[in-house]
C-alpha positions, 0 to 999 in steps of 0.5 A, a space after each residue: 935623338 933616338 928612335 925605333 924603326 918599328 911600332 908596335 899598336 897591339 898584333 899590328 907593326 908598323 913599319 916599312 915592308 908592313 902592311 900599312 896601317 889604317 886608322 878611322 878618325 870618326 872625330 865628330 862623327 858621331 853626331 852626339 849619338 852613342 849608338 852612331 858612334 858604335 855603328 861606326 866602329 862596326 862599319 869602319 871594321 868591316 871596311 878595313 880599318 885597324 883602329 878607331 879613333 875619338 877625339 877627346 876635347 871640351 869645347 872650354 878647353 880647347 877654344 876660346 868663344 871670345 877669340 873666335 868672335 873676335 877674328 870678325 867672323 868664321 873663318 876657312 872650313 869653320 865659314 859654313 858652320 851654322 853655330 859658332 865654333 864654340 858651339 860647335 865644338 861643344 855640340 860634338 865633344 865625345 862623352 867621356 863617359 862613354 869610353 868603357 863602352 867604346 872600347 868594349 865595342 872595338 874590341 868586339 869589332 877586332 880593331 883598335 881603339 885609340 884617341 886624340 887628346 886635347 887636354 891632360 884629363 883625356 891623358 888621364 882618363 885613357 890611361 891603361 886603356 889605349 895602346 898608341 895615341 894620336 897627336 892632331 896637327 893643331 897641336 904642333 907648337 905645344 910641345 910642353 903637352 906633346 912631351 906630356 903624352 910622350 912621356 906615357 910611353 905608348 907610340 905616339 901618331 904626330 900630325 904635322 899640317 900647316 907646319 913648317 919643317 922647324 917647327 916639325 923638328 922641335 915637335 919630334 924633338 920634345 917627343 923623341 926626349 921622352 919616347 922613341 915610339 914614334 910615327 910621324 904624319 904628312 898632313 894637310 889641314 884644309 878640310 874643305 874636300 876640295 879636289 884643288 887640295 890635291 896640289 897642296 898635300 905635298 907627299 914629297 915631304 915624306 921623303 924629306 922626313 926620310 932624309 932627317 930622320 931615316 927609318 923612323 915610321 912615317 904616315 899621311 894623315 889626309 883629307 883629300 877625296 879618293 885614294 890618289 894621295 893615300 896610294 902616293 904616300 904609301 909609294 913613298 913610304 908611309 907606313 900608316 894612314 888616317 882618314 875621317 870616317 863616317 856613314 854618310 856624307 851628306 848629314 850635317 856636321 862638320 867632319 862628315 862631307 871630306 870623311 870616307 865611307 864604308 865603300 869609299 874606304 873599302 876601296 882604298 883599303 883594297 887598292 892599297 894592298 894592291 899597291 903593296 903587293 905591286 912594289 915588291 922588295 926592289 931586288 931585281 930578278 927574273 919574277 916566279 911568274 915570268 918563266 913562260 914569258 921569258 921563253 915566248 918573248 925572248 930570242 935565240 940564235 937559230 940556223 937560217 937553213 940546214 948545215 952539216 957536221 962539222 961547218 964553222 958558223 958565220 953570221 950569215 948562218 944564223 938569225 935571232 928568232 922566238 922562242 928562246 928555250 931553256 939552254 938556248 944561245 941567246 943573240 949576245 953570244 953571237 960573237 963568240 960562236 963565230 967559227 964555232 965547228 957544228 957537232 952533228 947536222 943542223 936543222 933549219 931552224 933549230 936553236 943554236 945550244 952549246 952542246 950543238 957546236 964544237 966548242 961549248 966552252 966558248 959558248 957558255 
């Protein structure tokens, strides 16, 4: 298999060492709403985020109500919902007509647009219209579709929560057959907001993704709150991140209580910058900023009192003080200054420097 070390979704690249990719999920979000729904690209924009994203579903083709009826009631997050999962999942369909108007306000907002499709007349209709698509965890196992959207030859964001690594392997596999774009998303799927979920969200997995497939683009798609597993993701290499975006947690709707908000989100953008600057490029070196440090807190061999010209150093004659100069002998060159002749007086005090003892040479 082949696959690219670098995406590009249109200025951004994605990859490691840049900065890290932030897509809002608005998903449901919108609550029905075309002005909510370009509300929130708006504050998504102002908060951060380099791209919006839809989720293009009818609820006919997406769920079965009989199937649903017939597990014996609502099940994991979907327990508190007051409508039935089809219901629910129809109530919050986004309006394929409101794509034009979607993407016109992204591109007024300076962000990206992007979708998850769920059926091939989503494909269809964002043709031409998206730079990158987003694969939810949820279709992992439908590789004959992944391979369909791979095969449009646009990066492709591939969620992988609860899933198992051979599964994770034949979905990579069906993409990377067609498409070399690709990024692939830690997740975990329990939407619940539960700070419980902390010990489930397992970002070491993108370590394991690193040692399979090394300099392929990896992300975390989460739904934790706060930024702890967002900022250990992109510690581990996660070059991009998806969280569910909203305005206000507290309105009704499936997606808006574990979604971020405009401030929530705001934060995580700037502590993730921090983040990025902090890790630097693991070469290490005396950093720009610590050369006055370097002076205060280091030592150099000094003279314990004042000596003449000419006298051979001993150990008794010297101690390791602050501050250490630029040129001072630090205290590691101790031994090979022993019986080293003074050229002129030494003052009490006085760091010791090559061109103060005879042989410098020895000294260097």
């Amino acid at each position: 298999m082949h696959w690219l070390s670098s995406l590009n979704v249109g200025s951004r690249e994605i990859a490691r060492g840049r900065p890290t990719y932030f897509v809002a999920d608005i998903a449901s979000s919108h609550d029905g709403e075309l002005s909510r729904a370009l509300d929130l690209i708006g504050l998504a924009a102002e908060a951060g985020a380099d791209c919006a994203k839809f989720q293009h579903f009818r609820a006919r083709d997406i769920v079965s109500d009989h199937g649903f009826r017939a597990l014996g009631g609502q099940q994991a997050h979907q327990a508190g919902w007051k409508r039935s999962v089809y219901e629910t999942f129809e109530q919050y369909e986004t309006p394929r007509d409101w794509t034009d108007v979607l993407i016109d306000a992204c591109a007024t907002a300076g962000i990206e647009y992007m979708t998850t499709p769920y059926d091939t007349g989503a494909i269809e209709l964002h043709r031409g219209r998206v730079k990158a698509w987003k694969i939810g965890s949820g279709d992992i196992s439908w590789t004959a579709f992944l391979g369909r959207v791979a095969d449009e030859g646009l990066p492709v964001f591939l969620a992988t929560g609860a899933s198992d690594m051979a599964e994770t392997e034949a979905a990579v596999a069906a993409i990377l057959a067609r498409n070399p774009r690709l990024c692939l998303m830690q997740c975990n799927t329990n939407y619940t907001g539960d700070h419980g979920n902390f010990g489930h969200v397992n970002l070491r997995v993108l370590e394991a993704f690193a040692r399979r497939w090394p300099t392929l683009p990896l992300g975390l798609s989460d739904h934790t709150p706060g930024h702890a597993a967002v900022l250990g993701a992109v510690a581990l290499g996660a070059c991009a991140v998806e969280k569910h975006f909203t305005d206000d947690n507290a309105r009704e709707g499936p997606d808006h209580p574990f979604s971020m908000n405009p401030r929530t989100w705001r934060e995580m953008v700037a502590r993730t910058r921090e983040l990025e600057a902090a890790l630097g490029d693991g070469f290490k070196r005396v950093e720009a900023n610590e050369g006055p440090s370097r002076i205060v807190q280091r030592r150099a061999l000094r003279l314990r009192h004042d000596l003449p010209a000419g006298h051979r150093l001993t150990e008794a004659d010297l101690e390791a003080l602050r501050p250490c100069p630029a040129g001072a002998l630090e205290p590691d060159c101790l031994p090979r200054v022993i019986g080293q002749p003074l050229r002129r007086d030494g003052l009490r005090g006085e760091a010791l420097t090559p061109d103060l003892i005879g042989n410098a040479a020895a000294a260097a």
